[in-house]
C-alpha positions in Angstrom: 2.8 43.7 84.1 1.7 44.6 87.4 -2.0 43.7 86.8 -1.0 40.4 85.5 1.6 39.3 89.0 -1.6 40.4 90.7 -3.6 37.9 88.9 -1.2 35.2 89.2 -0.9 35.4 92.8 -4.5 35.9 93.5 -5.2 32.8 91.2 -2.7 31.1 93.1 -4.2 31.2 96.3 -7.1 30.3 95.2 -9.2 34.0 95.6 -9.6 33.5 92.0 -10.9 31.1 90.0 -7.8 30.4 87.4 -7.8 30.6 83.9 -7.2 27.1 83.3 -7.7 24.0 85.4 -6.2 20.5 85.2 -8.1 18.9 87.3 -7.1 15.3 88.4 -3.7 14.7 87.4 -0.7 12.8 88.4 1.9 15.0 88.8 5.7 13.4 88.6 7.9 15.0 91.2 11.1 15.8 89.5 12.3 16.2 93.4 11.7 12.8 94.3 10.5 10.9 91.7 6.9 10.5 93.4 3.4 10.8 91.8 1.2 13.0 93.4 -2.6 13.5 92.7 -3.7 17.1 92.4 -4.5 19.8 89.8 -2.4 22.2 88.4 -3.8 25.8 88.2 -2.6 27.9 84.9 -3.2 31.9 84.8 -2.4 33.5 81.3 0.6 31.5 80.2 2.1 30.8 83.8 1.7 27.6 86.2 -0.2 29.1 89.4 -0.8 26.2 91.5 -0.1 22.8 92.1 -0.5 20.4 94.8 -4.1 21.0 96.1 -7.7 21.5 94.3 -8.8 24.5 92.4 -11.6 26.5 90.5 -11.2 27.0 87.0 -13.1 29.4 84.4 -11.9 26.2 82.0 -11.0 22.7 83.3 -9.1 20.1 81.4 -10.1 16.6 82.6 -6.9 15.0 83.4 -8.9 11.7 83.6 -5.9 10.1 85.8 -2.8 10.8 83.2 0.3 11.8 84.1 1.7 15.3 84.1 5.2 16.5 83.7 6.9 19.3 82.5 7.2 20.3 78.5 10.7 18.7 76.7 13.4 20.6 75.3 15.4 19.7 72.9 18.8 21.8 73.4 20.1 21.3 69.9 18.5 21.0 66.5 18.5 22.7 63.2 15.4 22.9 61.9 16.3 22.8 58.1 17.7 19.2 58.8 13.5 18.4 59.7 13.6 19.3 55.8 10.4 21.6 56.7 10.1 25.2 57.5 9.4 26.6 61.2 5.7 26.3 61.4 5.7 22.5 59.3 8.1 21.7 62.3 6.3 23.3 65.3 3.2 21.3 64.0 5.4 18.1 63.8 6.7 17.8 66.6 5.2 19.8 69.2 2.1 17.1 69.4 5.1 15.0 70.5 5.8 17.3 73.9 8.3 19.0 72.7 7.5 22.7 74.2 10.9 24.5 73.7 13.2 24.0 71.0 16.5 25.6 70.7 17.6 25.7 66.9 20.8 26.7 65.1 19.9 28.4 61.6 23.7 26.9 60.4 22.7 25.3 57.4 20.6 28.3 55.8 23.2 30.5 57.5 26.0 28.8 55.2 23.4 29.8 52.5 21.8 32.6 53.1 23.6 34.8 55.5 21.9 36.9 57.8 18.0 36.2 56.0 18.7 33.6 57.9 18.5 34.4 61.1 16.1 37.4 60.0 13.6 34.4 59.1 14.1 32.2 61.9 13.5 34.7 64.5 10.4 36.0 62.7 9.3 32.2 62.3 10.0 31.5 66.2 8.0 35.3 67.4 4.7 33.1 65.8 5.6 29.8 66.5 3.1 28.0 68.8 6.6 26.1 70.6 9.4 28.2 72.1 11.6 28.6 69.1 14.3 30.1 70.8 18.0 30.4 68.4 21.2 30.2 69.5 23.6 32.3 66.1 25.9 30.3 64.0 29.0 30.9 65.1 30.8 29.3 62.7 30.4 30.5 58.8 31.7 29.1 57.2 32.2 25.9 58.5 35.6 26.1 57.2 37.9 28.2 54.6 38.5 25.0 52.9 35.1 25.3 50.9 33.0 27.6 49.2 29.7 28.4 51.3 27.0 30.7 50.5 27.7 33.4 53.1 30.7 34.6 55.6 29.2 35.8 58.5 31.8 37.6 61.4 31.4 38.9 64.9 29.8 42.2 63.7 26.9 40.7 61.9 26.0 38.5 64.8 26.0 41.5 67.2 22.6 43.1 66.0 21.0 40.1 67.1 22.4 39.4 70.4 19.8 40.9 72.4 16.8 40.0 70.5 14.1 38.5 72.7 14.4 35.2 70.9 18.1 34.8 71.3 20.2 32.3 73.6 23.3 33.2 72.9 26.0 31.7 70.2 25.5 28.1 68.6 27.9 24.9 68.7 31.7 26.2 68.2 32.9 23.7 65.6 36.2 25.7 64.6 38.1 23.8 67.2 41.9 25.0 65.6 40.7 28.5 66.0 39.4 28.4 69.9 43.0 26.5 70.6 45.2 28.7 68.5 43.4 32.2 69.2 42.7 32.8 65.8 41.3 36.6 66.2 37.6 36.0 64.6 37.2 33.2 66.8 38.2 35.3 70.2 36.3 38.0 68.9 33.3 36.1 69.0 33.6 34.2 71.9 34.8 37.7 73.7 31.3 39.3 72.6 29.8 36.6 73.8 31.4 35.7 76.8 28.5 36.8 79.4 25.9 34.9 78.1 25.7 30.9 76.6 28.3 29.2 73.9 27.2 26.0 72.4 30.5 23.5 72.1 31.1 21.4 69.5 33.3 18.5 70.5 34.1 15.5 68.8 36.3 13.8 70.5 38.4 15.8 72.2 40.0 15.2 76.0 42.7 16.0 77.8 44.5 19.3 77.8 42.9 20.1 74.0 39.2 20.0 76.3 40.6 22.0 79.1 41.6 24.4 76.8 38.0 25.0 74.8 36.2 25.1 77.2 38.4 28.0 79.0 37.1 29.4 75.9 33.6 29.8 78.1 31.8 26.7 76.4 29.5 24.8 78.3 27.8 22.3 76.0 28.5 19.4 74.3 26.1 17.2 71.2 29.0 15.4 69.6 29.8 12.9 72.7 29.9 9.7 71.3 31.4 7.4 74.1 30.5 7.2 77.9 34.2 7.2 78.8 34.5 10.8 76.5 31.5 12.0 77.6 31.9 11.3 81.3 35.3 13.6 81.2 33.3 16.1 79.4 30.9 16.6 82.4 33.4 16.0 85.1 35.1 19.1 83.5 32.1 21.0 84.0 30.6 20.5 80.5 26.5 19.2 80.4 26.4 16.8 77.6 23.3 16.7 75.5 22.9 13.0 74.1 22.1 13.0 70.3 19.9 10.9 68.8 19.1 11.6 65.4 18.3 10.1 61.9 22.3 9.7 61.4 24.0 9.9 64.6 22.8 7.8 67.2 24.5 8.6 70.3 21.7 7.2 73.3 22.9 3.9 73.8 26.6 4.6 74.2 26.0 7.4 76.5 23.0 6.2 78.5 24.7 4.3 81.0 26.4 7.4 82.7 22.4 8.7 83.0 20.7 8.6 86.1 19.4 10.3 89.2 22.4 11.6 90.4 24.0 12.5 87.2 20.9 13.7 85.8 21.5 17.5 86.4 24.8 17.1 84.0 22.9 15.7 80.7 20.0 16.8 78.4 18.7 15.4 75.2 18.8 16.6 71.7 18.0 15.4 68.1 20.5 17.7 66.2 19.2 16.3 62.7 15.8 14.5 63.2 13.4 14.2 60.0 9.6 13.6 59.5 9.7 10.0 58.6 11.7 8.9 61.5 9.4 11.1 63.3 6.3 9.2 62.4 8.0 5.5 63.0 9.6 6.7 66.3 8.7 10.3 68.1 11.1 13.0 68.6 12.2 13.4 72.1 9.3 11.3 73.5 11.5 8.4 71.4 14.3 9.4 73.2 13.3 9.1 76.8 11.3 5.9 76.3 14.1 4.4 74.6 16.4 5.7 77.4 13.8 3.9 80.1 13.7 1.1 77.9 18.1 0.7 78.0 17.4 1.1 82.3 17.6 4.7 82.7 15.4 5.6 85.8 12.4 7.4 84.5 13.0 10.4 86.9 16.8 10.5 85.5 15.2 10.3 81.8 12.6 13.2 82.3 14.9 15.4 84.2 17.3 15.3 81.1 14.6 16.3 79.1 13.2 19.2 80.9 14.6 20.6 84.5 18.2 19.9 83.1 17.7 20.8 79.9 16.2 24.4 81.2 19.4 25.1 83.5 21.7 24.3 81.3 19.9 26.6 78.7 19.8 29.5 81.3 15.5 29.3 81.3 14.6 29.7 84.7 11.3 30.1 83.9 10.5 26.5 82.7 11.7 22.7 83.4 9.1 22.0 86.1 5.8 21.9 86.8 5.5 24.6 89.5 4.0 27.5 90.7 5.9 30.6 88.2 6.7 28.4 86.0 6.3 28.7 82.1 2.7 26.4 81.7 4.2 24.1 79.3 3.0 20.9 80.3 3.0 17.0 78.7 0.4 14.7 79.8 0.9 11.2 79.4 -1.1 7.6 79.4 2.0 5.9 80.3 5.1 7.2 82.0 7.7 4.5 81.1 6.7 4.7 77.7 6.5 8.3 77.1 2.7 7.7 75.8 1.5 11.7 75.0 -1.6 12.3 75.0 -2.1 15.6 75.5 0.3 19.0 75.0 -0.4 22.3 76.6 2.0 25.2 75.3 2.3 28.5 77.3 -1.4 27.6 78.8 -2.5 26.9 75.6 -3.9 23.4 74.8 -2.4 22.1 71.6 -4.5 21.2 68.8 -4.9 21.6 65.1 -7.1 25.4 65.2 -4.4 26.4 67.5 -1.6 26.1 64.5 -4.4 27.3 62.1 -4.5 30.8 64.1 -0.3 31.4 63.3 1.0 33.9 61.2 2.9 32.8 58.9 5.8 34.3 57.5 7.0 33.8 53.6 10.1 31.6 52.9 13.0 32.8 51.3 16.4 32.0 49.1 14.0 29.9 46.7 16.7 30.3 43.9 19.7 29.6 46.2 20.8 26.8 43.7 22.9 28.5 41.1 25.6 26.8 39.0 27.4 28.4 36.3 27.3 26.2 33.6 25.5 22.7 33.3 27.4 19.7 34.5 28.4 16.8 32.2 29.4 13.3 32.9 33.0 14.4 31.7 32.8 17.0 35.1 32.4 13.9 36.9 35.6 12.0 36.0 38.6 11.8 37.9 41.8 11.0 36.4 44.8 9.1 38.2 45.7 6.0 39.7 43.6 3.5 41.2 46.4 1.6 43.3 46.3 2.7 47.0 43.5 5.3 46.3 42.1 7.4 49.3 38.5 5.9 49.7 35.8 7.2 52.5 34.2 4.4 54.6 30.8 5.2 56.2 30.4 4.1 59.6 26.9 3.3 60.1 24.9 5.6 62.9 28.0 7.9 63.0 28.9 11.4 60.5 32.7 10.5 61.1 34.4 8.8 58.2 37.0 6.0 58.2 39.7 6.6 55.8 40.7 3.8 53.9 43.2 3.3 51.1 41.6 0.5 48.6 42.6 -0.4 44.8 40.2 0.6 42.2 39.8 0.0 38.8 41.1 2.4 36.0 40.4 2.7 32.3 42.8 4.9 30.6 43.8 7.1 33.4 40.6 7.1 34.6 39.5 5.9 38.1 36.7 4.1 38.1 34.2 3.2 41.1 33.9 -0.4 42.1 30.2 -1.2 42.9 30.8 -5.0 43.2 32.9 -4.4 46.2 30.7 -1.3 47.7 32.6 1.7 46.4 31.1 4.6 44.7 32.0 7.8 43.2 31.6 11.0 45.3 31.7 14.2 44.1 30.9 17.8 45.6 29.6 20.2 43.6 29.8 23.7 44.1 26.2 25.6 44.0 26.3 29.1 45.2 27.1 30.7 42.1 30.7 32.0 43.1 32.6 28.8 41.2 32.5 26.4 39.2 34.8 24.1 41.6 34.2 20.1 41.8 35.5 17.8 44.4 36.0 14.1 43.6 36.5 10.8 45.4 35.3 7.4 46.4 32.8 6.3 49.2 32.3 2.7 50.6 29.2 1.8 52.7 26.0 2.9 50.8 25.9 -0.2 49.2 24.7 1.2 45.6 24.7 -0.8 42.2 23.7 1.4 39.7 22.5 5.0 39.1 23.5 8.4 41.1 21.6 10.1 44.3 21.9 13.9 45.1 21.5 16.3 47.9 21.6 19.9 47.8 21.9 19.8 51.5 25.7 19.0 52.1 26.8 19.7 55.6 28.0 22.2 56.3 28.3 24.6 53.0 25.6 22.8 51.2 27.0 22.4 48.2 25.2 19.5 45.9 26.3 16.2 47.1 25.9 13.4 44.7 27.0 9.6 45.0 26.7 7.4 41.9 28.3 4.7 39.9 27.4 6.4 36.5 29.3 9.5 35.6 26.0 10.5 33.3 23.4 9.4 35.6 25.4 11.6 38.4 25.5 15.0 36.0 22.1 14.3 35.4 21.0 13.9 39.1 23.0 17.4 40.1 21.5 19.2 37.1 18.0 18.1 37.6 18.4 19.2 41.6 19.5 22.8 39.9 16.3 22.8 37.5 14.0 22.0 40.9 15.7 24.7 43.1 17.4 21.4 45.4 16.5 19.0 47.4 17.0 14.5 47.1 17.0 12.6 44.1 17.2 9.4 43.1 18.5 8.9 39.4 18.8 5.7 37.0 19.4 5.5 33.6 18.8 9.0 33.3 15.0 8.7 34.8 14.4 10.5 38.0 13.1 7.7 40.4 12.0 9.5 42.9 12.6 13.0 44.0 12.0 15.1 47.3 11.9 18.8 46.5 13.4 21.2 48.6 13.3 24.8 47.3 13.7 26.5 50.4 17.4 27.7 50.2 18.0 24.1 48.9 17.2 23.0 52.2 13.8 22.7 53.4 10.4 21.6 52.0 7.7 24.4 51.3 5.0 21.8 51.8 3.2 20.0 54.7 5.7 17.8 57.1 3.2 14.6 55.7 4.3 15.4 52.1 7.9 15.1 53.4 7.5 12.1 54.9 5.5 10.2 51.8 8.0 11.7 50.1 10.9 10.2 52.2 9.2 6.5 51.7 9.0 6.8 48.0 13.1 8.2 48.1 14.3 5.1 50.7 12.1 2.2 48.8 14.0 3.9 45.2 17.4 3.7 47.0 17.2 0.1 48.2 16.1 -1.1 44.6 19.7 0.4 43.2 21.3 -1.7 46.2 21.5 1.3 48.8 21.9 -0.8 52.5 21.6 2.6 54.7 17.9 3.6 56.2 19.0 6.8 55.6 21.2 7.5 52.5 20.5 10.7 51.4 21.0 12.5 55.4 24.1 10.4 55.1 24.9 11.8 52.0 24.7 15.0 53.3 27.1 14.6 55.9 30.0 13.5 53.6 31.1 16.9 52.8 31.7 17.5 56.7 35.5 17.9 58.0 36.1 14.7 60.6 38.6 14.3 63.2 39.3 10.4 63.2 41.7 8.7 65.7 42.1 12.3 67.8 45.3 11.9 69.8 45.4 14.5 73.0 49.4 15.2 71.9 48.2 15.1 68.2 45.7 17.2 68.0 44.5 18.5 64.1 41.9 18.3 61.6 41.5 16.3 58.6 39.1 17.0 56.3 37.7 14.4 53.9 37.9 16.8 51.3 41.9 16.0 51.4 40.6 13.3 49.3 40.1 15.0 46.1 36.4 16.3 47.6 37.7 20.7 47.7 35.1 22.9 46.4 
């Protein structure tokens, strides 16, 4: 290590030529917003010199373009990209995003620990900084069956590992507030390093309270007045845009130079097809530029912010010591990339070629005890007053609604002339045979069933249908393919995205997904599907919700009160 400081600050003077050159550049000053001609000097992996001319043993002809610093995106899982580690470094790294920081939750709910024993030996060969924060919460709740229980003493092996952040978004909000003793003994082993929050709506008190808990970050901000309390209390919000939850506009207006330091950008659940029509986090801070954001308030959020809030001091700017992960860009407004250099390292297709890369696991995590029938599906009662889900389009909460629906001899039937659909859960980890039931308005569907094995956040199967038959058939044919989308009719598969990797990710190329992803959407919108994204909404229908939280009423209610418990 010695040798190599000596290098870097020989390079940096200039005594030496340096590794790498990028030789007329503009560089954007996150300081002060200015752009300054010069080159940037890179030794090994590390930014040497900036602001003045240098001799390179290679040169990058920055032809004019813009430089700044790599983007981070400070909350993702990567299974929700519906691609392994390596399909998503190659994805989205081209889009300038340098550093990623991933929660394993949804293979974690799965899998267990091979979870987190795959992602960190995915992110050690990664070309992007894969970096992990550990699920803290799995199960996502006792209320349903998950693959895997994971407590304070599995996560302590891998607190120390190289790769590690610290502990991911704590969504067991009843158990920070009431000091239930798993939760404090996580957040107590914890406590000297990062803890991702997990928020949704909550103020007051209730928000003093969590984040005494030693929380510092917040995704699930949905409304500037929310989110501006959230910082005020010391909190830096990371504004979500994703394929489902689309948070940027609400939250934008609080963004700008002198509240930059206090937000950061993340995608949480972004996938390959909304990837190729919009970008990743390029998307997000030209979109943000586009709603008025400053552009030095938009690319601080993405990078220097981003990095402090993260604890990386070794990246977020483009400066001498600095981590050389830098974007270079045609136009600044619009986040034009057109070139990506990781770790020194300028990003191109034989660079992802030299990876090694490491075999997928839980390929037969899709286990059900006994095939399902249409008769599984039914669900006896009363329609009168009957508990029905309403979707609430770019949001994962759920209104509840109470709506009259048709019977036929006890049995409830859904309404497809007036948007309601059955909804069942369906449990797929082998441990039961359990089957939740209920109603949904908002997808818009006429005929025929679509299924997910991804269902946030046990990942159960998740299917949505008007036809009790064409819904058995849809979960069934999901177990036969090891998981993934479909889309069935009259007991035809339509179309079909196969996802054998724990149920949850593609073992493919990122450009299969996305054909893949066409085919599905163009399928759903001939059975009457109104959502761009039905089966990602889908997914999240299994998830607990917190609507209308009250600071002196404070409590969870989980849509599977509605007949959904698996």
């Amino acid at each position: 290590m010695q040798k190599t400081i000596m290098r870097r600050v020989a390079q940096g003077q200039g005594r030496e030529p340096a590794d790498l050159v990028i030789r007329n550049v503009r560089l954007f000053d996150l300081v002060t917003g200015e752009l300054v001609p010069t080159d940037i000097a890179i030794c090994g992996d590390r930014i040497v010199g900036t602001y003045g001319s240098y001799d390179g043993v290679r040169t990058i002809d920055g032809a004019g373009r813009i430089a700044v610093p790599g983007f981070i995106d400070t909350h993702l899982h990567v299974e929700s990209s519906l691609v392994t580690p390596f399909e998503f470094d190659r994805c989205v790294l081209p889009h300038g995003v340098t550093t990623a920081i991933c929660d394993p939750h949804e293979m974690a709910n799965v899998l267990g620990r091979a979870a987190f024993d795959y992602f960190l030996a995915a992110a050690e060969r990664t070309i992007m900084d894969l970096r992990v924060n550990l699920s803290s919460c799995v199960p996502a709740t006792s209320m349903e069956t998950s693959g895997a229980i994971l407590n304070v003493d599995d996560l302590l092996p891998y607190r120390d590992h190289p790769k590690v952040i610290g502990l991911a978004e704590f969504m067991n909000i009843p158990g920070v507030l009431n000091g239930d003793p798993g939760c404090m003994d996580k957040l107590a082993a914890f406590a000297d390093g990062h803890i991702d929050g997990h928020a949704p709506l909550m103020r007051g008190k209730a928000l003093n309270g969590y984040l005494s808990g030693g929380i510092s970050t917040d995704h699930e901000a949905t409304a500037a007045e929310e989110a501006l309390e959230k910082v005020r209390k010391g909190m830096t919000v990371l504004i979500r845009e994703g394929s489902v939850c689309k948070d940027l506009e609400a939250l934008v207006p609080l963004l700008n130079v002198a509240t930059s330091p206090f937000f950061a950008f993340c995608t949480d659940d972004r996938n390959p097809l909304e990837i190729a029509h919009e970008g990743h986090l390029d998307f997000l801070i030209r979109r943000a530029i586009e709603l008025g954001v400053e552009p030095l308030a938009a690319y601080r959020a993405a990078s220097l912010s981003a990095a402090t809030a993260f604890g990386l001091k070794d990246r977020g700017q483009i400066a001498p010591g600095k981590r050389a992960d830098i974007v270079l860009l045609d136009d600044l407004e619009r986040c034009q990339v057109s070139d990506v250099i990781s770790a020194g390292r300028l990003v191109n297709d034989a660079l992802f070629a030299e990876r090694e890369i490491v075999a997928p696991v839980g390929l037969d995590s899709v286990q059900l005890p006994n095939p399902v029938s249409a008769q599984d599906m039914r669900m006896e009662g009363s329609g009168t007053n009957h508990p029905v889900m309403g979707i609430i389009p770019g949001q994962i909460i759920t209104d509840f609604l109470r709506l009259d629906l048709p019977e036929d001899d006890g049995i409830v039937l859904p309404d497809p002339e007036h948007d309601v659909a059955k909804v069942c859960v369906v449990a797929r980890h082998g441990h039961n045979d359990n089957i939740g039931r209920g109603f949904v308005r908002g997808f818009g569907l006429r005929s025929g069933a679509l299924a997910s094995s991804v269902g946030h956040d046990s990942h159960n199967i998740c299917v949505v249908g008007t036809s009790d038959a064409d819904m058995a058939y849809a979960v069934d044919h999901l177990e036969k393919t090891g998981g993934g989308f479909v889309a069935v009719r009259d007991g035809q598969v339509l179309a079909e995205l196969r996802l054998p990797v724990a149920g949850l990710m593609s073992d493919g190329p990122y450009e299969q997904v996305r054909d893949d992803l066409i085919v599905l959407r163009h399928a759903a919108k001939e059975m009457g599907v109104v959502l761009e994204e039905p089966f990602l909404q889908l997914a999240f229908l299994p998830l607990p919700v917190i609507p209308h939280l009250k600071i002196t009423d404070f409590g969870m209610i989980d849509v599977r009160n509605m007949s959904l418990v698996v």
